[in-house]
One Martini backbone bead per residue (centre of mass of N, CA, C, O) as a GRO file, in nm:
protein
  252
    1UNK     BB    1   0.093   0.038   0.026
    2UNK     BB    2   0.089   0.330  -0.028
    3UNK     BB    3   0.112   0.684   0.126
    4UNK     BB    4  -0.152   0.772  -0.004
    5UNK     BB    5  -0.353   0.516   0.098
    6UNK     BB    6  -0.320   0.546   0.387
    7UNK     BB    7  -0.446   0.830   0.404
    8UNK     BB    8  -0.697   0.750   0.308
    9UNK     BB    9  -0.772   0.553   0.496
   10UNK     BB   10  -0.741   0.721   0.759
   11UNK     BB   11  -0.954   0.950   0.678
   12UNK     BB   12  -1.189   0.771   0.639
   13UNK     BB   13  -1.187   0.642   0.927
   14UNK     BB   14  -1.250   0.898   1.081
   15UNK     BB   15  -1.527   0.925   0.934
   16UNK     BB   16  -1.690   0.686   1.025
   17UNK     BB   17  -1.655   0.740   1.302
   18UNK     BB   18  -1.772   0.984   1.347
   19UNK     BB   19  -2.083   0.926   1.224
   20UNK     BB   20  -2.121   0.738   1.431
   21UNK     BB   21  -2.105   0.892   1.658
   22UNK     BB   22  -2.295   1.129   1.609
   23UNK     BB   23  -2.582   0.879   1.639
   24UNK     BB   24  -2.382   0.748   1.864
   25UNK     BB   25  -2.322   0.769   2.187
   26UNK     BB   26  -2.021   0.650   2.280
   27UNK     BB   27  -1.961   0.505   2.037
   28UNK     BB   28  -1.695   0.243   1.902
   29UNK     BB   29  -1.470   0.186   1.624
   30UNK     BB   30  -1.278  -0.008   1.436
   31UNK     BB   31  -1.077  -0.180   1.237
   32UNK     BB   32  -1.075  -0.468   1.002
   33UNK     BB   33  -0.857  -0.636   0.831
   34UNK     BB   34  -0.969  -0.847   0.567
   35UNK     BB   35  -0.733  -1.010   0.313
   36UNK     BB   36  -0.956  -1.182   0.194
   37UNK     BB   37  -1.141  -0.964   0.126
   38UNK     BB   38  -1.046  -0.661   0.106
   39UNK     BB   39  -1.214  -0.554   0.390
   40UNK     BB   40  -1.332  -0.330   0.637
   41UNK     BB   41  -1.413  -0.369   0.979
   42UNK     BB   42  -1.665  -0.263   1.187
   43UNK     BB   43  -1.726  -0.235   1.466
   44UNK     BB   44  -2.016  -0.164   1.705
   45UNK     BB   45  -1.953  -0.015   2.026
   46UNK     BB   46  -2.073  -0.003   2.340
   47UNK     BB   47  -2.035   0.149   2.629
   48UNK     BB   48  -2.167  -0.070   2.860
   49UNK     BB   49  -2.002  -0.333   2.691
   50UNK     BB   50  -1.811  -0.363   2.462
   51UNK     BB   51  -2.016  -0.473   2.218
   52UNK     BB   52  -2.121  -0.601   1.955
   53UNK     BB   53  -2.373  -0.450   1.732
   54UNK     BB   54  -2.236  -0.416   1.494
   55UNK     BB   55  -2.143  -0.423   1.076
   56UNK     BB   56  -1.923  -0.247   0.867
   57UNK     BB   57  -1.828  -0.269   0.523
   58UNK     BB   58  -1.524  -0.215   0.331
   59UNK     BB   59  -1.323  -0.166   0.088
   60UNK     BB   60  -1.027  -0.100   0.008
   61UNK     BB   61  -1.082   0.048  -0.251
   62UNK     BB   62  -1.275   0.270  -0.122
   63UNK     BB   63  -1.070   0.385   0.097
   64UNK     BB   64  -0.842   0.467  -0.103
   65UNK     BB   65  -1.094   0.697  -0.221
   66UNK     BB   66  -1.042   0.876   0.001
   67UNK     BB   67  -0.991   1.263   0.070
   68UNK     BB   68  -1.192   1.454   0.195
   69UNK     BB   69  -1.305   1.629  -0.059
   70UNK     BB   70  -1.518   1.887  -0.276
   71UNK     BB   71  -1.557   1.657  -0.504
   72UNK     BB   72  -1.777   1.483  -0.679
   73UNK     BB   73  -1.643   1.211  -0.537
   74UNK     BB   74  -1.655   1.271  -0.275
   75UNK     BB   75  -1.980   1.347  -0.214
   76UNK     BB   76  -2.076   1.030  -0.331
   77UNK     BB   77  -1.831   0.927  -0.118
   78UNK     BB   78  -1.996   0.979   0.125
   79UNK     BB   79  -2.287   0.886   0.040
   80UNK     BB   80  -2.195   0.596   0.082
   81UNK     BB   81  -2.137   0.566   0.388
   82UNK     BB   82  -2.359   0.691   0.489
   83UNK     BB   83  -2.578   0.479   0.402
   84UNK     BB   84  -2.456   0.220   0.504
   85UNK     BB   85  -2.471   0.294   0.789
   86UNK     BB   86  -2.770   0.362   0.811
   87UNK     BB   87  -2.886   0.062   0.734
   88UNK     BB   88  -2.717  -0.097   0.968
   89UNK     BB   89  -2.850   0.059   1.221
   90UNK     BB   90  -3.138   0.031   1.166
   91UNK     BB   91  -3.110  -0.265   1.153
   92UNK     BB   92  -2.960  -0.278   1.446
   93UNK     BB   93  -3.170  -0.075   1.612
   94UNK     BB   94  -2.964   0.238   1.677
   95UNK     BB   95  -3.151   0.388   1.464
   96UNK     BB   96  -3.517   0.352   1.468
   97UNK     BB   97  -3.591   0.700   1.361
   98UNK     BB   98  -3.478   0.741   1.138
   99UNK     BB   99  -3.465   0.933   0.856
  100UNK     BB  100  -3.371   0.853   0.493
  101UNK     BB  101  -3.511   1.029   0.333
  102UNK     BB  102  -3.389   1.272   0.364
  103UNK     BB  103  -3.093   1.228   0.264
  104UNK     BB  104  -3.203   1.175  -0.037
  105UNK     BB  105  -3.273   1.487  -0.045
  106UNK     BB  106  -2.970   1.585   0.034
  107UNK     BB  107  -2.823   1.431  -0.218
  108UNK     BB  108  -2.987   1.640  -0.452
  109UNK     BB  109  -2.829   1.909  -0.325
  110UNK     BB  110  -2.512   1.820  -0.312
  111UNK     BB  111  -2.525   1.735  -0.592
  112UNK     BB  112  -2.462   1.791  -0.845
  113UNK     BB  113  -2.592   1.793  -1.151
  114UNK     BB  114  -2.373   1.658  -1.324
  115UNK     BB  115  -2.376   1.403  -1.130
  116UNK     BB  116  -2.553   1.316  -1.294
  117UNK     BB  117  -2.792   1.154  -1.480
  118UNK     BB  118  -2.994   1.280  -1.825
  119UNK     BB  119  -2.921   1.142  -2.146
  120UNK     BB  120  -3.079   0.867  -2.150
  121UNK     BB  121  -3.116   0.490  -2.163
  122UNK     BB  122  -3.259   0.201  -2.004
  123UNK     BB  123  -3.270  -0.122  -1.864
  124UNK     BB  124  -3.588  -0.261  -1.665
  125UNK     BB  125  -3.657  -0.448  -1.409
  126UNK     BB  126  -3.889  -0.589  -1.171
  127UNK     BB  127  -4.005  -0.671  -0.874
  128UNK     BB  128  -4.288  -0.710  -0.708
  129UNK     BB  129  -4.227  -0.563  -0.490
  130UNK     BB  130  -4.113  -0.275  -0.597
  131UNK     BB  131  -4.330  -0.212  -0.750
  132UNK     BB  132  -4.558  -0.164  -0.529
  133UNK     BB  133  -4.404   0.077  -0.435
  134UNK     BB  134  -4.435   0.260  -0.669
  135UNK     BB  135  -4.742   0.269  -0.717
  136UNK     BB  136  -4.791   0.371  -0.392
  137UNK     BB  137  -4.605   0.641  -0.446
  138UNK     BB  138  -4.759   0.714  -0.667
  139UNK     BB  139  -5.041   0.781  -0.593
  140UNK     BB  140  -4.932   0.958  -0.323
  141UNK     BB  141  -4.856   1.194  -0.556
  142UNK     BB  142  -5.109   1.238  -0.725
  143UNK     BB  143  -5.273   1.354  -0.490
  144UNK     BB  144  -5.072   1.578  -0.386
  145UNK     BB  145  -5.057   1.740  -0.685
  146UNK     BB  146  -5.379   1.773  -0.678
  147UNK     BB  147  -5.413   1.946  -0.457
  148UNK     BB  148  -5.237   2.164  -0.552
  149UNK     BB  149  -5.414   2.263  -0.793
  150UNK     BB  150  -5.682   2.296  -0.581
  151UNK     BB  151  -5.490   2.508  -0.365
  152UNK     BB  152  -5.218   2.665  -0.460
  153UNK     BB  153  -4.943   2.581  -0.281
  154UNK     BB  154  -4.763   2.690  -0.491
  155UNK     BB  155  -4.579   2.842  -0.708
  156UNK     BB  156  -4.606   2.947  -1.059
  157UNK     BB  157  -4.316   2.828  -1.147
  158UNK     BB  158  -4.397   2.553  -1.082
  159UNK     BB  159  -4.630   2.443  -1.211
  160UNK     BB  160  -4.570   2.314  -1.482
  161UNK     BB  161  -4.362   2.095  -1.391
  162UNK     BB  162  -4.566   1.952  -1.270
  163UNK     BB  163  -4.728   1.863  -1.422
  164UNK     BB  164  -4.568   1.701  -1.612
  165UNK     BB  165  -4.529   1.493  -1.391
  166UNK     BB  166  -4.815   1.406  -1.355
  167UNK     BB  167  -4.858   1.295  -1.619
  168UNK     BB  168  -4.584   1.093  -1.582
  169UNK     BB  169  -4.780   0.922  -1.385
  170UNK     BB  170  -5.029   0.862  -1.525
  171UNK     BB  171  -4.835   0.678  -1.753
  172UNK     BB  172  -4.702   0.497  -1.556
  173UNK     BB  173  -4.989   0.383  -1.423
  174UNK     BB  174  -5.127   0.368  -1.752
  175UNK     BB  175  -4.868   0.101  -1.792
  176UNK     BB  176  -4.936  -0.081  -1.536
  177UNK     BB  177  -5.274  -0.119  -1.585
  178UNK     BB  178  -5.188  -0.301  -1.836
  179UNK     BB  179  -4.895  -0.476  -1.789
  180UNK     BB  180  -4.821  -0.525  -1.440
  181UNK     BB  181  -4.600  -0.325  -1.534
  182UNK     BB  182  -4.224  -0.149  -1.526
  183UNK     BB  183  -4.106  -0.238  -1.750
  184UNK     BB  184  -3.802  -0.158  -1.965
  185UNK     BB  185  -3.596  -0.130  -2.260
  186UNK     BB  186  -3.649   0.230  -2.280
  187UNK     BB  187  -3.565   0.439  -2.003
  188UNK     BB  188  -3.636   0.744  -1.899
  189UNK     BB  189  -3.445   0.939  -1.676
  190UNK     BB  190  -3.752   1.097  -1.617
  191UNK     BB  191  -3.878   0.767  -1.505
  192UNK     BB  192  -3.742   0.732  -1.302
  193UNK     BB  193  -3.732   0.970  -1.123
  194UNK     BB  194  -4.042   0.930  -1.068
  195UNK     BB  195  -4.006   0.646  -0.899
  196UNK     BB  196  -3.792   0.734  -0.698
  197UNK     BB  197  -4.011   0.936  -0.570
  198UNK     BB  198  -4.177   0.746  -0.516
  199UNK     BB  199  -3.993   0.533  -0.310
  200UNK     BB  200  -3.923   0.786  -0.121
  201UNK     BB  201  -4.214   0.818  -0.019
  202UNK     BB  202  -4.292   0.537   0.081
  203UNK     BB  203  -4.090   0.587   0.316
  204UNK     BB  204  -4.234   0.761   0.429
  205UNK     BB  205  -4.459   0.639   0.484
  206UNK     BB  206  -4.306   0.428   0.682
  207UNK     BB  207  -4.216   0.622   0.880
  208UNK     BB  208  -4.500   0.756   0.993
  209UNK     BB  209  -4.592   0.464   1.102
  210UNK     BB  210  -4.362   0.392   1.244
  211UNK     BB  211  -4.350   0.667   1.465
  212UNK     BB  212  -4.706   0.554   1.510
  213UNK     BB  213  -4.656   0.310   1.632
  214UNK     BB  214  -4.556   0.013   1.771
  215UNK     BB  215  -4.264  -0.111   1.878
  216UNK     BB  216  -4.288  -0.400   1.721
  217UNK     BB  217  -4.285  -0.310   1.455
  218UNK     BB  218  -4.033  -0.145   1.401
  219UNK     BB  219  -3.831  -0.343   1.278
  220UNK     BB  220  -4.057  -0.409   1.024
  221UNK     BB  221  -4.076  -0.143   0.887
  222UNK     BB  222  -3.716  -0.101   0.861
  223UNK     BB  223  -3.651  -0.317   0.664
  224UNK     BB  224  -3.863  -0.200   0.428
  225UNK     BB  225  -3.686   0.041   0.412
  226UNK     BB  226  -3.417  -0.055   0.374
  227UNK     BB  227  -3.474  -0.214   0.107
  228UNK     BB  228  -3.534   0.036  -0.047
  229UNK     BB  229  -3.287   0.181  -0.009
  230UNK     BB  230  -3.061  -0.015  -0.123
  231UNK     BB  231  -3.173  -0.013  -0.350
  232UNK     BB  232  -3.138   0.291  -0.456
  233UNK     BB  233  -2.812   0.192  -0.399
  234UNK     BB  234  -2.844   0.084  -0.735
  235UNK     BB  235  -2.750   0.141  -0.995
  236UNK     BB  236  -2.923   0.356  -1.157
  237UNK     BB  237  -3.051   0.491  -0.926
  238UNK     BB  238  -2.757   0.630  -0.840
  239UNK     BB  239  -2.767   0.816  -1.098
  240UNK     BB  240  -3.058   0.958  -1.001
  241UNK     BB  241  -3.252   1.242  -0.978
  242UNK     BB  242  -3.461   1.359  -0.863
  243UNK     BB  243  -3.690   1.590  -0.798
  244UNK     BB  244  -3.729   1.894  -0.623
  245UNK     BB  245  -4.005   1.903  -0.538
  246UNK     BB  246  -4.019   1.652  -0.317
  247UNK     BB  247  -3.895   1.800  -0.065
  248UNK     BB  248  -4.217   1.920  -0.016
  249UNK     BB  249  -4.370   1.687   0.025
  250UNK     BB  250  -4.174   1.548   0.270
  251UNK     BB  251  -4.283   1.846   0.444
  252UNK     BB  252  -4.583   1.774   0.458
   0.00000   0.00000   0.00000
C-alpha cells in the first residue's frame, strides 16, 4: 500500500469513526482489516458493555479512493459511506427512528447536477415487491400534486414543472394498469427520476407509520424501509436525481 492509500485509508477511518459517534453517543469502532476479503470491518461497540452491536464493511479500494475534498466524487463517496451506515444501523435497531428519506432528499441537493445522468435510456426489470412499492408511491404522489392544483399551494413558477411530472405519473400508472409491470427495454432518465421519487415517497410513508405505531413493529417496518433503500443505492437508481419538488411534499 502506497503512502497515499494509507492517508486515504487513514482519513476514511476518521470520517466513518466521527459518523458513527455523531448518530450513537459513545458508540466506539476500530476497523479490521480482513486480507481474504480486501475489506475493512467496523464493529460498533456500545459504551455499557463494549460488545459489537452492528458490522459495517467497506472495500479496501472504497477506503483508498477517499480524499476527503469537496469534489464531485468524494460528495458522492461520502455519501456512499453515509448510506451504508445509515441502513447498518437502522438495522440493527441503534437508530430506530431515522428518517433515511430525508438524506436521500439532501443528497440531491449537495450532489451537483452534472454528477447525476441526464440524457440516457436504461433497461429496467423490478420484482414484484419493489413494483408495489413504485406503484404506492405513485398513487400517493398524485393524490398530493392534484390537491397541488386545486389548492394553489406552490409558487406559480413551479406549476408548469409540476404538472408535467402528474401527467408523467399518470403515464407510468396507466402503462401499470395495461401491462401489471413497470419493465421498459428503453426507460428514460425522467421515467426512472419519478419512480425514485415515488419510492422515496414511500419510505416516508413508512417512516410516518413506524413513528406513529407500536414499538414491535418498529423492526419489521424498518426492514422494509431499509430494503427499498438499499434497492435505491444501487444501478441506475444511484445514478439518478429525483425531481426537486419532492423535497416539498417530504415535508408536508
Amino acid at each position: 500500500m502506497s503512502e497515499q492509500d494509507k492517508e486515504r485509508v487513514a482519513v476514511a477511518t476518521e470520517y466513518i469513526k466521527s459518523k458513527i459517534a455523531e448518530l450513537i453517543q459513545g458508540a466506539k469502532c476500530e476497523p479490521i482489516y480482513d486480507p481474504r476479503r480486501m475489506a475493512y470491518k467496523f464493529d460498533v461497540l456500545l459504551p455499557e458493555n463494549n460488545l459489537p452491536v452492528a458490522e459495517i464493511r467497506f472495500s479496501r479500494e472504497n477506503m483508498e479512493d477517499f480524499s476527503g475534498d469537496n469534489t464531485n466524487y468524494d460528495i458522492r463517496f461520502r455519501y456512499y459511506i453515509d448510506f451504508k451506515i445509515y441502513i447498518e444501523l437502522i438495522k440493527s435497531g441503534l437508530i430506530p427512528f431515522f428518517k433515511i428519506s430525508e438524506i436521500f432528499i439532501q443528497e440531491a441537493k449537495d450532489r451537483r447536477k452534472g454528477d447525476w445522468w441526464n440524457d440516457r435510456y436504461v433497461r429496467v426489470a423490478f420484482d414484484s415487491k419493489i413494483t408495489a412499492v413504485f406503484t404506492i408511491g405513485l398513487e400517493k404522489l398524485k393524490e398530493l400534486m392534484e390537491k397541488t392544483f386545486k389548492e394553489n399551494i406552490v409558487n406559480a413558477s413551479s406549476l408548469s414543472e409540476l404538472k408535467e411530472d402528474l401527467d408523467r405519473i399518470k403515464n407510468i400508472l396507466d402503462y401499470y394498469n395495461v401491462h401489471k409491470s413497470l419493465d421498459e427495454t428503453s426507460a428514460s432518465i425522467t421515467s426512472l427520476s419519478i419512480l425514485k421519487a415515488a419510492a422515496i415517497y414511500a419510505i416516508v410513508g413508512k417512516e410516518r407509520m413506524r413513528d406513529n405505531n407500536r414499538p414491535y413493529l418498529t423492526s419489521k417496518i424498518n426492514e422494509e424501509i431499509c430494503s427499498i433503500a438499499a434497492f435505491l443505492r444501487e444501478g441506475a437508481f444511484l445514478e439518478v436525481r429525483p425531481p426537486e419538488w419532492l423535497g416539498d411534499y417530504v415535508a408536508i
